[in-house]
C-alpha positions, 0 to 999 in steps of 0.5 A: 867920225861922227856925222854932222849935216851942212847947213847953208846958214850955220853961221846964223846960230851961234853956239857960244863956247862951253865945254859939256862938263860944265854941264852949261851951254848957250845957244842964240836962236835967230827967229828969222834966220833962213830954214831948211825943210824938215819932213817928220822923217822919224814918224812915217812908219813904225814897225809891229810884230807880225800880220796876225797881231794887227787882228787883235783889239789891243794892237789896235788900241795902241796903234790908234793911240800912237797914231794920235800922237803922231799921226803916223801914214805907214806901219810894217809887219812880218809874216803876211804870208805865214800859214796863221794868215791862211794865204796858201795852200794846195788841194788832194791833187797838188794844185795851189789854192788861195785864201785872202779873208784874213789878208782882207781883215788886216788891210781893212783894218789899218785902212779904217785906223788911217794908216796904210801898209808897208808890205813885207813879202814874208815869209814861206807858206809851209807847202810852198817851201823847198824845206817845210822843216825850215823853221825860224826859232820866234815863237811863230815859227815862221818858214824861212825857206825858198820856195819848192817852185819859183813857178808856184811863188810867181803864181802866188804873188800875182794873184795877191796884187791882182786881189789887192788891186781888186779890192782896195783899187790901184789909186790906193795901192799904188801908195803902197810899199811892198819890200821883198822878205825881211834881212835875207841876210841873216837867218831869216832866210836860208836859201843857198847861196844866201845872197844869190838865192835872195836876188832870185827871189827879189827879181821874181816878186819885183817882175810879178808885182809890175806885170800886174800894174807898173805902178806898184811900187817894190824895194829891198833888200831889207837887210839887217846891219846896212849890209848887201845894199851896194850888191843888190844895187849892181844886181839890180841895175845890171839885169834890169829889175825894177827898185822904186826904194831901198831898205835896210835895217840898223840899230844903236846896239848893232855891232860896229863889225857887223855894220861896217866890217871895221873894229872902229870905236863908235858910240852906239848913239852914232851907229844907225846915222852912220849906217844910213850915211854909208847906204846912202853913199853906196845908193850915191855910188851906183847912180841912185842918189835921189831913190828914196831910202827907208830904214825899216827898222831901227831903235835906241840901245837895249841894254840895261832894259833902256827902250822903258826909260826916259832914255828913249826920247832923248836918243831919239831926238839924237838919231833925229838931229843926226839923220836929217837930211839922209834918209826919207823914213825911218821905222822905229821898231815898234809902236806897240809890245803887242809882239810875240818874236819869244812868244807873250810878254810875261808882265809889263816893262820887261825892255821891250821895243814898244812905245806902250807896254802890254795892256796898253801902258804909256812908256815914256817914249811914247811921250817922247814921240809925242813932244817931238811931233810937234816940231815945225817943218823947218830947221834952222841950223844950229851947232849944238849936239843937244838942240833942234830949233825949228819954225812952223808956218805960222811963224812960232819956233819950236825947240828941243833940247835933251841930256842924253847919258847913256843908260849903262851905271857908269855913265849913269853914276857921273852924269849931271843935269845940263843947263841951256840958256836960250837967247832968242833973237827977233822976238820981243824980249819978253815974248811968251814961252811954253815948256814941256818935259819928259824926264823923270817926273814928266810922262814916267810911268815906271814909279807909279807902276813900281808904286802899285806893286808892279803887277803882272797883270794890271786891270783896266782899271789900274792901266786907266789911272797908270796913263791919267796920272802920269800923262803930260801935264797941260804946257808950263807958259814962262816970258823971255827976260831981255830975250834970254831963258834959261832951262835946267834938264836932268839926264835923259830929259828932252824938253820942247820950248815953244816961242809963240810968233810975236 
């Protein structure tokens, strides 16, 4: 069944009867209804590739232009103890030896850019590792073993929050998040038993990471497909191990099996809220209903190479819609195709999960990102699976509205343009509007990339003029009529109207 939030003043908003064949609906906005709280849950965190990525200029190009659209606090990255990172190693006579340079480098560096750490506790430095040989198929090769001594492992990780400690101050990395690994679950982690050997490794960080200072903050068990989060609840709770947040991960195209153990029918655009819904029922379950719960990684449907097309920002105002009120950030997976998991992108606009495409193009979504930043921080409550209505504090609504047809042909083929009449209450009745799209022809870059003959290898000069000449145009200012407006959205359109306070 698909998950509806409860609103107290639901009864505000009235969504006037039409069947979504018609492609028409109304919906009546009351300017000064009551409001519930908004977080911009969705935008907190992004996810990137891997530590070593974030040393490259044009990792950081992108990720101070998605900072800028967004202004996002957290990014997440695997591998900061991979052997290209330096971290570990061990002198002739077997003694550990410890390098943080390039650890400096990567902290530093998204500091400077405003922007601060998740942390993931990842993965094996090779001459730590139980088997050395244990390698992840990515193209960096990560190790995915335990480590030949829990000893050792103690050792390491004291000694990387004693120097982060040290240098960054622990008023700062006290507003750190450290996970421990990344989905154990799966063959990121080949410990045997699976799941036992990753709760050894979890109680062990955990206790490392609050002997150093108690005000570090860990979580786990950073699961793929919503899995493990009640037994890692009871094992925590049963032997006393310190969990200050949960994690896990969900995507649209996960299968139904795989996240919920049932043969159910769910529309892949319901499948991460309804993920998070049965983590967070779990969390409710073991006593733990107000920890805070982040979904480090997620992202739309990948198929029919969708994360390049304007499909993005109509699910992800979707997912938004559906997840509010569950979930404290969620981790869209990822700000940037600077990622290398089946080594260097070939060419631009290959499906990749990024909101820019390689050498720094502007996908859709990234515009996408950009329209819904600017929703206020209070929902009023509506029936309409297409709207979010919002109040800033100064009082203006701002309102989304999106057609969203799955990406598949079939769909595709059937699908028609949808109509909203918005009839807006507790205005003046020709009050002052604006309106801003990302559809085809608003912040879609992949005709004119298919214009300049697709290239593989654009210059910077061709990245300059793709992002100038298909940037959002300046607000479109419209009036109400007798307080009403119509607007007309293509598939996979997201709109945001903008009613100025009167």
């Amino acid at each position: 069944m698909k998950i509806r939030l409860l609103y107290l003043f639901a009864a505000l908003l009235v969504l006037l009867p039409s069947a979504r064949s018609s492609a028409q609906e109304t919906v009546v906005v009351q300017a000064n209804a009551a409001t519930t709280p908004f977080p911009h849950f969705w935008e907190e965190m992004f996810g990137s590739g891997r530590a070593i990525l974030t040393l490259r200029e044009s990792y950081r190009d992108d990720l101070r232009a998605v900072k800028q659209i967004t202004d996002f606090k957290y990014v997440r990255f695997h591998a900061i103890l991979h052997d290209e990172v330096g971290v570990y190693n061990e002198d002739e006579h077997g003694n550990p030896v410890y390098n943080f340079a390039y650890v400096d480098q990567i902290y530093d560096g998204l500091l400077h850019n405003g922007v601060r750490p998740v942390v993931e506790i990842s993965f094996m430095p090779k001459k730590l590792a139980f088997n050395p040989d244990a390698l992840h198929p990515f193209w960096y090769k990560q190790n995915v073993s335990p480590p030949k001594s829990m000893e050792r492992w103690d050792g390491l990780i004291t000694a990387f929050a004693q120097h982060l400690v040290a240098r960054y101050g622990i008023d700062e990395v006290s507003q750190w998040y450290f996970e421990v690994w990344n989905e154990p679950n799966i063959d990121f982690w080949n410990g045997i038993p699976r799941q036992r050997s990753y709760f050894e490794i979890y109680d062990h960080t955990a206790r490392d990471l609050k002997a150093v200072n108690p005000r570090l903050r860990v979580g786990g068990p950073a699961t793929a497909a919503a899995q493990w989060v009640d037994e890692f609840l009871k094992h925590t709770t049963a032997n006393k191990i310190p969990v200050d947040f949960v994690t896990s991960h969900g995507y649209a195209d996960d299968t139904v099996e795989n996240m919920f153990g049932t043969e159910e029918d769910i529309p892949m655009n319901q499948r991460v809220c309804r993920a998070i819904a049965k983590v967070r029922g779990q969390m409710k379950a073991a006593g733990k209903p107000t920890m805070p719960l982040f979904w480090t990684e997620w992202n739309v449907r990948g198929d029919h190479q969708s994360r390049d097309t304007t499909y993005v920002g109509a699910a992800l105002a979707d997912t938004v819609r559906q997840c509010d009120g569950m979930v404290d950030m969620m981790s869209f997976w990822t700000f940037s195709d600077v990622f290398e998991e089946g080594g260097p992108g070939p060419k631009p606009f290959i499906g990749q999960f990024g909101l820019r495409a390689e050498f720094g193009i502007n996908k859709p979504s990234y515009y996408g990102f950009a329209l819904l930043h600017k929703l206020g921080d209070q929902r009023i409550a509506n029936r309409s699976p297409n709207v979010i209505v919002t109040r800033r504090n100064d009082g203006s609504l701002t309102i989304a509205a999106w057609n969203l047809v799955d990406p598949d042909p079939a769909s595709k083929s059937k699908a028609t343009p949808h109509t909203v009449t918005f009839n807006i209450r507790g205005v003046a009745p020709n009050a002052t509007a604006t309106v801003e799209r990302v559809d085809d022809e608003h912040g879609n870059v992949l005709p004119a990339y298919a214009a300049m003959g697709s290239p593989a290898y654009p210059t910077p000069d061709q990245v300059e003029r793709l992002n100038r000449d298909t940037a959002l145009p300046p607000p479109q200012q419209v009036h109400l009529a007798d307080g009403e407006l119509k607007l007309t959205l293509e598939p996979n359109a997201l709109i945001l109207l903008t009613v100025e306070k009167q």
